[in-house]
mmCIF entry with sequence, helices, sheets and N, C-alpha, C, O atoms, coordinates in Angstrom:
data_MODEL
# 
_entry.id   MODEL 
# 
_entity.id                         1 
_entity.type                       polymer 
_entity.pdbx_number_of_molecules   1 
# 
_entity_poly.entity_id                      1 
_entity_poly.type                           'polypeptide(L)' 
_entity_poly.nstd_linkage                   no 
_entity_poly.nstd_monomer                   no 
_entity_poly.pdbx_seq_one_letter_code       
;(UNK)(UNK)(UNK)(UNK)(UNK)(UNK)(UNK)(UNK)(UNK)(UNK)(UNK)(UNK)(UNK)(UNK)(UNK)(UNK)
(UNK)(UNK)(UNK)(UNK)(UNK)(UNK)(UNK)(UNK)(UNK)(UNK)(UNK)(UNK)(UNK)(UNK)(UNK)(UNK)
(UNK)(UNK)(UNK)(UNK)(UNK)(UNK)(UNK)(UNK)(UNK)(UNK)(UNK)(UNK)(UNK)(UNK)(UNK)(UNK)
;
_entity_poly.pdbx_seq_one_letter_code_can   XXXXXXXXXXXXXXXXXXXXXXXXXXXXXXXXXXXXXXXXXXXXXXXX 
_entity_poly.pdbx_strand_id                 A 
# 
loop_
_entity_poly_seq.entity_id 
_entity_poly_seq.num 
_entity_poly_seq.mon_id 
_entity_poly_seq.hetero 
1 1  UNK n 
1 2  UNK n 
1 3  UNK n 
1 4  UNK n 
1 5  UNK n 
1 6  UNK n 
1 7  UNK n 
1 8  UNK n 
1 9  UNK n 
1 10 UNK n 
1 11 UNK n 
1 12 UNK n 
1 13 UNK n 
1 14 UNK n 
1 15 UNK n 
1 16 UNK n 
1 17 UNK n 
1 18 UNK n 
1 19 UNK n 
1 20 UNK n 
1 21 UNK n 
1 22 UNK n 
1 23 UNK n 
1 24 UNK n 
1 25 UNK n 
1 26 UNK n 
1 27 UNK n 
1 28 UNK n 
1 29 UNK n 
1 30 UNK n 
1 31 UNK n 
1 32 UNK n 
1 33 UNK n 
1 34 UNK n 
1 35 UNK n 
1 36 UNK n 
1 37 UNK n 
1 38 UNK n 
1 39 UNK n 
1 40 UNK n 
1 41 UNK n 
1 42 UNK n 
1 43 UNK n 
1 44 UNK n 
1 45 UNK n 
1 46 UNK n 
1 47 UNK n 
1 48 UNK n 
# 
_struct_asym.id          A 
_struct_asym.entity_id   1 
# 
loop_
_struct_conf.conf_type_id 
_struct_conf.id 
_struct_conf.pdbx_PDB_helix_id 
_struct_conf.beg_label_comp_id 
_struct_conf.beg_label_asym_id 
_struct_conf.beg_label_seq_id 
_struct_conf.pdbx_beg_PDB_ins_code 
_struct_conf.end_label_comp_id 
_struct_conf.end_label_asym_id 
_struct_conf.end_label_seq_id 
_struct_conf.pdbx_end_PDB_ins_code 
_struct_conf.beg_auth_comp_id 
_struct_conf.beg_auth_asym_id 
_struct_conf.beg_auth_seq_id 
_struct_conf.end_auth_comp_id 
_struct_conf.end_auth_asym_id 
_struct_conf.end_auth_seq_id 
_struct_conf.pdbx_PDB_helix_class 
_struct_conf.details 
_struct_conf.pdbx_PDB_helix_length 
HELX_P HELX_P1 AA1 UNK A 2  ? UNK A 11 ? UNK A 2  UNK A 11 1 ? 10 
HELX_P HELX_P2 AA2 UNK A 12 ? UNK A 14 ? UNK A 12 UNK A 14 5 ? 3  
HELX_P HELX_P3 AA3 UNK A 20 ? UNK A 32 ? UNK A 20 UNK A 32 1 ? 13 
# 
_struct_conf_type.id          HELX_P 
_struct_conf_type.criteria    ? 
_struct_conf_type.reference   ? 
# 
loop_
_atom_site.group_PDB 
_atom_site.id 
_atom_site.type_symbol 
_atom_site.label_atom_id 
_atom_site.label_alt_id 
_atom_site.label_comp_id 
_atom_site.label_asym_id 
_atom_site.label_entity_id 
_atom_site.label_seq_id 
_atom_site.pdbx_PDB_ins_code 
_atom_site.Cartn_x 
_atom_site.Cartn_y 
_atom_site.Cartn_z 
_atom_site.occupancy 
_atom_site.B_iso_or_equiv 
_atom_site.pdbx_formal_charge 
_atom_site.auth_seq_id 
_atom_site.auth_comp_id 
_atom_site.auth_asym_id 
_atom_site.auth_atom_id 
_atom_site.pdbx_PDB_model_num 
ATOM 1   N N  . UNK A 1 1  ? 0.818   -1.201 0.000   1.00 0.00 ? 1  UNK A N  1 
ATOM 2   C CA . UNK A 1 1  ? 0.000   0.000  0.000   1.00 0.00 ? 1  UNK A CA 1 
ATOM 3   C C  . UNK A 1 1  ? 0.860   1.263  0.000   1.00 0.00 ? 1  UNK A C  1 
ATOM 4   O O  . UNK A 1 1  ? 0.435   2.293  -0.523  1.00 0.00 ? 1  UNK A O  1 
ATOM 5   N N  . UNK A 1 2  ? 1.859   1.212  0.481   1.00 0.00 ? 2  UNK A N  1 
ATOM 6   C CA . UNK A 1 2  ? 2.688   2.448  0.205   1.00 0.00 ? 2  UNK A CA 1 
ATOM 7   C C  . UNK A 1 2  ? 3.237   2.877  -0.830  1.00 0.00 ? 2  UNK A C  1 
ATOM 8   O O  . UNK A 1 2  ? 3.233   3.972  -1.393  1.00 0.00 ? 2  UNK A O  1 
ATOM 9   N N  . UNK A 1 3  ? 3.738   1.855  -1.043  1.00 0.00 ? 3  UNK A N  1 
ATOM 10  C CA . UNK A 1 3  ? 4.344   2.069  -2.954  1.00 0.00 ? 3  UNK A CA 1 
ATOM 11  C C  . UNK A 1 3  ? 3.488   2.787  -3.864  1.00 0.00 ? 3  UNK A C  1 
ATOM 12  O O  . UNK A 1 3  ? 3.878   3.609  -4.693  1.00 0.00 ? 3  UNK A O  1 
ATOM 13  N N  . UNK A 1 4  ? 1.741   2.262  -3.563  1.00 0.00 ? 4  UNK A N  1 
ATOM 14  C CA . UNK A 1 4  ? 0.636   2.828  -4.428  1.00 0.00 ? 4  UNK A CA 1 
ATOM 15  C C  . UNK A 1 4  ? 0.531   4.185  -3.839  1.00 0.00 ? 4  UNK A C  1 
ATOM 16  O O  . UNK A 1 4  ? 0.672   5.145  -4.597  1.00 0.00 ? 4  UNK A O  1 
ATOM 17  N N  . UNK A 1 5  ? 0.288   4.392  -2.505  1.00 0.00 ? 5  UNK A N  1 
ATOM 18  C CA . UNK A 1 5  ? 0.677   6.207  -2.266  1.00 0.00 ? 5  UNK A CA 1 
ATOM 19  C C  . UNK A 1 5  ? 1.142   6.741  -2.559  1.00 0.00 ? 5  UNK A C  1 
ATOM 20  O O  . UNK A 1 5  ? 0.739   7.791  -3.061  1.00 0.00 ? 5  UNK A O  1 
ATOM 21  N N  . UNK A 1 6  ? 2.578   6.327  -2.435  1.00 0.00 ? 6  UNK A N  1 
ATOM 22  C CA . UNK A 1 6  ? 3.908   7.386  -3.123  1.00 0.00 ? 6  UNK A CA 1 
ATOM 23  C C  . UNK A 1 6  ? 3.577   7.299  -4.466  1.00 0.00 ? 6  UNK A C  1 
ATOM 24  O O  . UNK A 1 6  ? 3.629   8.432  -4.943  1.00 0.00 ? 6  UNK A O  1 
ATOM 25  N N  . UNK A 1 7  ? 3.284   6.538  -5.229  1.00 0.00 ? 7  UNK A N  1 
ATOM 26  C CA . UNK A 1 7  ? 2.975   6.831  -6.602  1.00 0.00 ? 7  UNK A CA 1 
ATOM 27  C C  . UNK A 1 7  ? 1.886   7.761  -6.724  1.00 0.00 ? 7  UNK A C  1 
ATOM 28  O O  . UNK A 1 7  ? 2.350   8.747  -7.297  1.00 0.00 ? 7  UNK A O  1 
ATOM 29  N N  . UNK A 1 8  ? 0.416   7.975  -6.417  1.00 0.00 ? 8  UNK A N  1 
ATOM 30  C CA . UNK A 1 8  ? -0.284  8.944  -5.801  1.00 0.00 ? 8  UNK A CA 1 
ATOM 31  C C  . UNK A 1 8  ? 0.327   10.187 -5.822  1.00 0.00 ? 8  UNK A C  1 
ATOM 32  O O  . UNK A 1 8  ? -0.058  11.079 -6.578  1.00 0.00 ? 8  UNK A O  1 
ATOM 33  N N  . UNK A 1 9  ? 1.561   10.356 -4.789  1.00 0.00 ? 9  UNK A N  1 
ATOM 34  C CA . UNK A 1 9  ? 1.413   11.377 -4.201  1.00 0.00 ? 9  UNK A CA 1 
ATOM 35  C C  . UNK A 1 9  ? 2.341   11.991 -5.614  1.00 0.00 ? 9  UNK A C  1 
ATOM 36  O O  . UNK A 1 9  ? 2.166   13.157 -5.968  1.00 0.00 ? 9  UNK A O  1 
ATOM 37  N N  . UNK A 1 10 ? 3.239   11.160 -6.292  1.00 0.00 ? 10 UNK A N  1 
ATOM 38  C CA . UNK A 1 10 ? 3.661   11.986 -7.477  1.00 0.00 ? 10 UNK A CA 1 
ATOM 39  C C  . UNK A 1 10 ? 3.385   12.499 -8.315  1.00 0.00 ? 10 UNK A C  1 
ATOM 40  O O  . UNK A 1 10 ? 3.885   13.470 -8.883  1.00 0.00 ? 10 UNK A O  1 
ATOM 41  N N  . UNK A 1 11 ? 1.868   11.436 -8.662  1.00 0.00 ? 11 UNK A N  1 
ATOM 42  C CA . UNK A 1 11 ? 0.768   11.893 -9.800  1.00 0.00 ? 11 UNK A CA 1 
ATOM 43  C C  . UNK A 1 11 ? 0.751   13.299 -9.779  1.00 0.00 ? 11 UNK A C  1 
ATOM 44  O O  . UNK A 1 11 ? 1.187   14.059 -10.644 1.00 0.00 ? 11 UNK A O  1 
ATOM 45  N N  . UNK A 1 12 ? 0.176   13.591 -8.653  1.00 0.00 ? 12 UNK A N  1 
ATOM 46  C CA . UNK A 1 12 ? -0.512  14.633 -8.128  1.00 0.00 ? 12 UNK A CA 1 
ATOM 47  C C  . UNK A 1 12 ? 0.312   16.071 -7.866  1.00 0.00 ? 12 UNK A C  1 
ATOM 48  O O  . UNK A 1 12 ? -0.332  17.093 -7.628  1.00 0.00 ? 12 UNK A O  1 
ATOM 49  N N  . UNK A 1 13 ? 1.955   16.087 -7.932  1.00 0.00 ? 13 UNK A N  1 
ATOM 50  C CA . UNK A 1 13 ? 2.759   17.411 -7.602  1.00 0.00 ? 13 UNK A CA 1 
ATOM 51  C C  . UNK A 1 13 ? 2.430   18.063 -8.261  1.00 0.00 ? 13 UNK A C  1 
ATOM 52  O O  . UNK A 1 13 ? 2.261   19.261 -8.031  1.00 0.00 ? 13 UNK A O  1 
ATOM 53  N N  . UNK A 1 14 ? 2.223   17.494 -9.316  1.00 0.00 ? 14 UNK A N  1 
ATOM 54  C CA . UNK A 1 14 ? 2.490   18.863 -10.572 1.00 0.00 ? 14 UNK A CA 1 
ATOM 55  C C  . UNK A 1 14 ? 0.893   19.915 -10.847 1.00 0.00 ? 14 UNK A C  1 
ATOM 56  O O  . UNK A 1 14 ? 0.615   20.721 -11.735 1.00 0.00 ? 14 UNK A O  1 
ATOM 57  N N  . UNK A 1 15 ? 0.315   19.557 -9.947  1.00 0.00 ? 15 UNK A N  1 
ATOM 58  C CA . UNK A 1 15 ? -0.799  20.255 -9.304  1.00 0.00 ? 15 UNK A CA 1 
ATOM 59  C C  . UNK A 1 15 ? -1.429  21.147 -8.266  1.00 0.00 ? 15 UNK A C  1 
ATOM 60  O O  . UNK A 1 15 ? -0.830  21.060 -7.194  1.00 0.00 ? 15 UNK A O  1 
ATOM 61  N N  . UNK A 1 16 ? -2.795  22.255 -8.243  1.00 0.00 ? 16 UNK A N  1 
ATOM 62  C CA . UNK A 1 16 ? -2.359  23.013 -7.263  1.00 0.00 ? 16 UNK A CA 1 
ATOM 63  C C  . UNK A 1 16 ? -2.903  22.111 -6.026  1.00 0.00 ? 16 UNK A C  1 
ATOM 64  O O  . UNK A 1 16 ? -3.591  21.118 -6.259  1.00 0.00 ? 16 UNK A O  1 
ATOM 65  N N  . UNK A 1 17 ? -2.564  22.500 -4.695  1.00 0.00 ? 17 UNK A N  1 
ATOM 66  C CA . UNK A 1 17 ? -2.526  21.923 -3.906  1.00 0.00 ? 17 UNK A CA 1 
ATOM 67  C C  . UNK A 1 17 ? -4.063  21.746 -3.183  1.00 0.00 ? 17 UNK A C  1 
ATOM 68  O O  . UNK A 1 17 ? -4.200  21.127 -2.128  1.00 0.00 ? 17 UNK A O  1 
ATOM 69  N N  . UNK A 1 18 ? -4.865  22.196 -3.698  1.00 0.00 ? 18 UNK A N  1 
ATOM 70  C CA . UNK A 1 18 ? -6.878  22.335 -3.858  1.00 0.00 ? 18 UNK A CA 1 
ATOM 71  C C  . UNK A 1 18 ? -6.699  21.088 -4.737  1.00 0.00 ? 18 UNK A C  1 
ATOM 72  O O  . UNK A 1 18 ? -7.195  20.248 -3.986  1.00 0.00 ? 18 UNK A O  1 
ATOM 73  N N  . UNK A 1 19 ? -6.359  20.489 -5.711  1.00 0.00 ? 19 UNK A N  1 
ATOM 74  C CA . UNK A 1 19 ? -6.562  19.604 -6.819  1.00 0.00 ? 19 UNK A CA 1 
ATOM 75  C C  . UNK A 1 19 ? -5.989  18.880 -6.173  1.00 0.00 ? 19 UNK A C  1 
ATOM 76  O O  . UNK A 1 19 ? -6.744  17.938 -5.932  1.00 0.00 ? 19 UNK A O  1 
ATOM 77  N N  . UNK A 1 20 ? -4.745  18.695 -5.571  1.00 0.00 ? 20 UNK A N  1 
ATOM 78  C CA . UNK A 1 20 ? -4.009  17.805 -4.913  1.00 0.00 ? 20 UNK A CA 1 
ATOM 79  C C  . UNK A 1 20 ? -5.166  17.152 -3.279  1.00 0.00 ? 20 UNK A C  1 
ATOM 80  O O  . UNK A 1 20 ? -4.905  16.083 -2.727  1.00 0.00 ? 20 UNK A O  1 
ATOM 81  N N  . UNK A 1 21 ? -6.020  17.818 -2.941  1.00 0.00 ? 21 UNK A N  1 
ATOM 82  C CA . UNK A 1 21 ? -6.402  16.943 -2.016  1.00 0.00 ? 21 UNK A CA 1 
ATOM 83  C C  . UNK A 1 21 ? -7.650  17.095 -2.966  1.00 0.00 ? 21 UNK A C  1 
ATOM 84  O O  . UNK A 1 21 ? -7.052  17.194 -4.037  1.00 0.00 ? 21 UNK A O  1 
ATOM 85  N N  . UNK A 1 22 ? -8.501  17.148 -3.169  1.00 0.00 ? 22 UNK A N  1 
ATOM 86  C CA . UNK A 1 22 ? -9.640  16.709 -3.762  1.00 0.00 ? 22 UNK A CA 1 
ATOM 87  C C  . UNK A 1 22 ? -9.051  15.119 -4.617  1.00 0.00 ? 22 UNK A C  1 
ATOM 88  O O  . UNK A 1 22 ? -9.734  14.098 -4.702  1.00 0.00 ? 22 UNK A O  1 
ATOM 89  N N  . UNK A 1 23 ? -8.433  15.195 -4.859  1.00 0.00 ? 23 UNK A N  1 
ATOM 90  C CA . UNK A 1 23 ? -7.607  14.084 -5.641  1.00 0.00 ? 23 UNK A CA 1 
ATOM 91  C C  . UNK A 1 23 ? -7.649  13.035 -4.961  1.00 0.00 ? 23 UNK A C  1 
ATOM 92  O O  . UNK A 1 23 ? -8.162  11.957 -5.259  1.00 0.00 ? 23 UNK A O  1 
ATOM 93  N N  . UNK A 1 24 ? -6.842  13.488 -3.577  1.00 0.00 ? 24 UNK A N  1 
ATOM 94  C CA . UNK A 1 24 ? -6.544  12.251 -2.541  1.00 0.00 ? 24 UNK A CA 1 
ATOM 95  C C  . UNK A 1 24 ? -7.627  11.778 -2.139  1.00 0.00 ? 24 UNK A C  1 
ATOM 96  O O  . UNK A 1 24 ? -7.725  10.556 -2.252  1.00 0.00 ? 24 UNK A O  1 
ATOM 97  N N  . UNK A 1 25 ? -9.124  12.726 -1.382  1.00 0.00 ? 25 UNK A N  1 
ATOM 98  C CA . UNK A 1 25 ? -10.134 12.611 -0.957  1.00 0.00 ? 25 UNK A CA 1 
ATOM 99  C C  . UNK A 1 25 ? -10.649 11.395 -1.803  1.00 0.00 ? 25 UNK A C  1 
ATOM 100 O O  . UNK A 1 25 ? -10.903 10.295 -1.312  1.00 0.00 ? 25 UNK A O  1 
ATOM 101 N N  . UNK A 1 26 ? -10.770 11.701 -3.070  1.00 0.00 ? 26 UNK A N  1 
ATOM 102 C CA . UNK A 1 26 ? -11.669 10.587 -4.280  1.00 0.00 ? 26 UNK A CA 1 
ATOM 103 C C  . UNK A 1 26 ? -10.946 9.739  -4.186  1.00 0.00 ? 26 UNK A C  1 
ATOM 104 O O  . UNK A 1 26 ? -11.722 8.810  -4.405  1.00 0.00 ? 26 UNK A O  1 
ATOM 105 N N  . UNK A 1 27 ? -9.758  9.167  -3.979  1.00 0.00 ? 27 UNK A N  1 
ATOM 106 C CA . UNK A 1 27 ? -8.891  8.088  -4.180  1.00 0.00 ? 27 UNK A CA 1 
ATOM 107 C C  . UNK A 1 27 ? -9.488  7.587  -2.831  1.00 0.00 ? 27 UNK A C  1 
ATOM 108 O O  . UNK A 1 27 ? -10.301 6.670  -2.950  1.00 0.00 ? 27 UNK A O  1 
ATOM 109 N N  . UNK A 1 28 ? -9.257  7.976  -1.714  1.00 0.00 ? 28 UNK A N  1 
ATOM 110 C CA . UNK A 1 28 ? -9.619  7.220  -0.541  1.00 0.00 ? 28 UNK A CA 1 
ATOM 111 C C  . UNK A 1 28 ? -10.800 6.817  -0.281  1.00 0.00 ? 28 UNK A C  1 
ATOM 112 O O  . UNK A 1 28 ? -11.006 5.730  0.259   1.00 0.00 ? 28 UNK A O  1 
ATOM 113 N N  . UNK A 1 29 ? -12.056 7.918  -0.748  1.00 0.00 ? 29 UNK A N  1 
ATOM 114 C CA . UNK A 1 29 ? -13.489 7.419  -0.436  1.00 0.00 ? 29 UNK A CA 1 
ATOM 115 C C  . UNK A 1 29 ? -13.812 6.040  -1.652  1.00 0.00 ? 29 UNK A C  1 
ATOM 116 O O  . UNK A 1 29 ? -14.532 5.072  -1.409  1.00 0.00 ? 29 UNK A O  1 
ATOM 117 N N  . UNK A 1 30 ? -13.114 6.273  -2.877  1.00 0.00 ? 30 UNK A N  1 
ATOM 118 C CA . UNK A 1 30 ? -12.975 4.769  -3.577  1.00 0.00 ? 30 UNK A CA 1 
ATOM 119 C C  . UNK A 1 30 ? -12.588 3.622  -2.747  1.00 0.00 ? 30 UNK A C  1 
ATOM 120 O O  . UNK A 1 30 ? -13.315 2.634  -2.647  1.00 0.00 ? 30 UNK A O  1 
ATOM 121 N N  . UNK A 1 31 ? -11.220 3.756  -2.024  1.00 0.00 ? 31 UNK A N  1 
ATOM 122 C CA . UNK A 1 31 ? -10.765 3.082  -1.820  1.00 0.00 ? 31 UNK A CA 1 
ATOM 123 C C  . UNK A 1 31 ? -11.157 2.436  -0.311  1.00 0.00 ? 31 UNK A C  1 
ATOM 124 O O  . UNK A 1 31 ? -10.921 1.259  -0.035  1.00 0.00 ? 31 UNK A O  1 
ATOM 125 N N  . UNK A 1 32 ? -11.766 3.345  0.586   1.00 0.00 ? 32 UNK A N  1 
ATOM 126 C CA . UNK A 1 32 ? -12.373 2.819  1.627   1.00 0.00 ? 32 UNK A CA 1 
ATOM 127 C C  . UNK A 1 32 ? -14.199 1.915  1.331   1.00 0.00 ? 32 UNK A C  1 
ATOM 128 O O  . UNK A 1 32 ? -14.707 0.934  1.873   1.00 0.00 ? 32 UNK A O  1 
ATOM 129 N N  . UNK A 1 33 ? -14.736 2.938  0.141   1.00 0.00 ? 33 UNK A N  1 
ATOM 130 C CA . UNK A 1 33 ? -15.799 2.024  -0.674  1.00 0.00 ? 33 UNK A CA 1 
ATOM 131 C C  . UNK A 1 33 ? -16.820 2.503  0.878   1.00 0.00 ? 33 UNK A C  1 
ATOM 132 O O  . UNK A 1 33 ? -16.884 3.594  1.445   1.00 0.00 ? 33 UNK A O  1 
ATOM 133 N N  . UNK A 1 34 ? -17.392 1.409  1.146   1.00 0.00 ? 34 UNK A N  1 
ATOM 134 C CA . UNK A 1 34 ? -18.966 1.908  2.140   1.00 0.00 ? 34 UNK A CA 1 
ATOM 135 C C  . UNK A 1 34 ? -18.867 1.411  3.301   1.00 0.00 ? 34 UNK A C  1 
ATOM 136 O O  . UNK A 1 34 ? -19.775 1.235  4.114   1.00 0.00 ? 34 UNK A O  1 
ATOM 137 N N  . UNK A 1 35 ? -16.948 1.000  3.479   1.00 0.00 ? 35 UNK A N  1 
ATOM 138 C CA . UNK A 1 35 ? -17.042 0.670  5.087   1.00 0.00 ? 35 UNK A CA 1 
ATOM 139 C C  . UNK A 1 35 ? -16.881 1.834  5.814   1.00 0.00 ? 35 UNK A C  1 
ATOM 140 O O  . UNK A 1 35 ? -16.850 2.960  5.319   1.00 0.00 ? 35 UNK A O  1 
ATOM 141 N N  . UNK A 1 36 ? -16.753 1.502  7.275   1.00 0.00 ? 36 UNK A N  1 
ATOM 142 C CA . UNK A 1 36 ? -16.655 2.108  8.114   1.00 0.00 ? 36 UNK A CA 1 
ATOM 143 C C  . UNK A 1 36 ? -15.202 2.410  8.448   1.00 0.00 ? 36 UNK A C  1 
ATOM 144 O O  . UNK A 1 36 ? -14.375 1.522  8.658   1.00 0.00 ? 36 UNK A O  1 
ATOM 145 N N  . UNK A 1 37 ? -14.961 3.591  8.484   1.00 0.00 ? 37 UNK A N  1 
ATOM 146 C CA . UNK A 1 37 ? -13.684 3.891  9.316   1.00 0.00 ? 37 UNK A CA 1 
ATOM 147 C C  . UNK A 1 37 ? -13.145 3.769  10.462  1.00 0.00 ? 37 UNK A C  1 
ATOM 148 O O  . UNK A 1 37 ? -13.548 4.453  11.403  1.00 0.00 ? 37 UNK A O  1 
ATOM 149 N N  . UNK A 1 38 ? -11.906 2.673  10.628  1.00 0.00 ? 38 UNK A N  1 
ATOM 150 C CA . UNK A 1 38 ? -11.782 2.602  11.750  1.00 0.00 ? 38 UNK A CA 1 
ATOM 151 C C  . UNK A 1 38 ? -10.510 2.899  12.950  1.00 0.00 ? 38 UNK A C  1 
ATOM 152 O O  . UNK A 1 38 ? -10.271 2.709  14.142  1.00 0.00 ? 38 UNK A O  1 
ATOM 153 N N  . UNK A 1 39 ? -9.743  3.664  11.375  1.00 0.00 ? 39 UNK A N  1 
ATOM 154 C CA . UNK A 1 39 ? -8.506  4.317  11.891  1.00 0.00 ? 39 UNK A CA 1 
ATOM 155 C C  . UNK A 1 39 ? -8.307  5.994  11.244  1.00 0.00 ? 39 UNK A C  1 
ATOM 156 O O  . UNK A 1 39 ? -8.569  6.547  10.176  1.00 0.00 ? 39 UNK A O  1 
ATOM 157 N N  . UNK A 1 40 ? -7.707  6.395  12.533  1.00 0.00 ? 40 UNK A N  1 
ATOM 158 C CA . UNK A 1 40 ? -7.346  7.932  11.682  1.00 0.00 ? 40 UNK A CA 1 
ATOM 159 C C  . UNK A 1 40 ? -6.487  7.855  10.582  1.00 0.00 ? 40 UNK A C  1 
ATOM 160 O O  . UNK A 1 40 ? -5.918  6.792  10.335  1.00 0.00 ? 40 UNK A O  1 
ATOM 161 N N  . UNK A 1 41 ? -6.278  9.119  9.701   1.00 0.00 ? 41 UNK A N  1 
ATOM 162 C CA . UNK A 1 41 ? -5.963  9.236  8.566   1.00 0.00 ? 41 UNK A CA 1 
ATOM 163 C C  . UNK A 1 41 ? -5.521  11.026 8.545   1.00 0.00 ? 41 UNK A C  1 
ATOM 164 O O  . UNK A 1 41 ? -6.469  11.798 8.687   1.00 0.00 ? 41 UNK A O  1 
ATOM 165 N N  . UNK A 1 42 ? -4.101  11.640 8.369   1.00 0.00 ? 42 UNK A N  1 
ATOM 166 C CA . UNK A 1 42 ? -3.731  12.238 8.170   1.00 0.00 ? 42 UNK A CA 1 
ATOM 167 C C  . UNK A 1 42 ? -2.510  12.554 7.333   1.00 0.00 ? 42 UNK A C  1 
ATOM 168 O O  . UNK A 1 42 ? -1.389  12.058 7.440   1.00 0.00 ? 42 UNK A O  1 
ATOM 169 N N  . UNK A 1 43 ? -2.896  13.381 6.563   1.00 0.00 ? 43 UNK A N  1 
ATOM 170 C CA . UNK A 1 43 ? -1.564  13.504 5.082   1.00 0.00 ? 43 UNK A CA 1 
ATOM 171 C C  . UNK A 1 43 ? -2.090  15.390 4.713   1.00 0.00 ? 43 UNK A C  1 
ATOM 172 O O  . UNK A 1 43 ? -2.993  16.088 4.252   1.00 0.00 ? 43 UNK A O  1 
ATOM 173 N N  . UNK A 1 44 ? -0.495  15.428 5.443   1.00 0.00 ? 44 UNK A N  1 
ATOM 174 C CA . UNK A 1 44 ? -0.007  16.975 5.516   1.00 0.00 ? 44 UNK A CA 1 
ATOM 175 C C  . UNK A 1 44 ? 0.667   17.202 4.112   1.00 0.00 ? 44 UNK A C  1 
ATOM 176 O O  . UNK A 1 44 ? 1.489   16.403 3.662   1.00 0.00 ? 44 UNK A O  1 
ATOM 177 N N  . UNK A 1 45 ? 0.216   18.498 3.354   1.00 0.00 ? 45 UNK A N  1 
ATOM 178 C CA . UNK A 1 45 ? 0.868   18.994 2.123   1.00 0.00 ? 45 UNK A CA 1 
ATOM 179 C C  . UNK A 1 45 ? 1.341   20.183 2.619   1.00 0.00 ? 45 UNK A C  1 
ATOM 180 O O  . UNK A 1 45 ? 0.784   20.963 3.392   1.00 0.00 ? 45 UNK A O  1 
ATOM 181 N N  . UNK A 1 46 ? 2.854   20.274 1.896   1.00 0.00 ? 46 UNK A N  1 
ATOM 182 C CA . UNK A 1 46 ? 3.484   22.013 2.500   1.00 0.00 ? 46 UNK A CA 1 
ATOM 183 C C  . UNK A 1 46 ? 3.912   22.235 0.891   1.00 0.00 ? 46 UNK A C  1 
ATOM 184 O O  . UNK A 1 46 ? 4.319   21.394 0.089   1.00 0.00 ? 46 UNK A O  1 
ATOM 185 N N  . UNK A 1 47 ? 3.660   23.764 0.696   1.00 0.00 ? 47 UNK A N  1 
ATOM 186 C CA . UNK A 1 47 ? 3.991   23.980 -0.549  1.00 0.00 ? 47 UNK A CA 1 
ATOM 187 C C  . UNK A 1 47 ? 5.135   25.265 0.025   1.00 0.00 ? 47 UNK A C  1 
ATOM 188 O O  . UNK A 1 47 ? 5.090   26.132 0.897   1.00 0.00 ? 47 UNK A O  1 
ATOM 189 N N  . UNK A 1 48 ? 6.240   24.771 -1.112  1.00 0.00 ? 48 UNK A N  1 
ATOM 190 C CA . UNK A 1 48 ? 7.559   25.853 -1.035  1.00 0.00 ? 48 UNK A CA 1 
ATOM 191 C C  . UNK A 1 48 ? 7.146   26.548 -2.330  1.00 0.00 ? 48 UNK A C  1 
ATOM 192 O O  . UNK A 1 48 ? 7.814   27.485 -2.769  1.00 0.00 ? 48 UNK A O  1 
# 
């Protein structure tokens, strides 16, 4: 599962950082599908 993040998270640089989490958001609510959440989830973006 990490390998597929970091690939994710590269997709996504070359984008503004509004596109960059709307991005992530749709990837995860796919990817969590209609269960229930049962762990936190935090992913910090810093733009230089």
């Amino acid at each position: 599962m990490t390998k597929k993040f970091k690939n994710i998270l590269l997709k996504t640089t070359k984008h503004s950082m509004q596109t960059q989490q709307l991005e992530l958001e749709r990837i995860f609510k796919d990817w969590k599908n209609n269960e229930e959440q049962t762990d936190d989830v935090l992913v910090v973006g810093i733009q230089l």
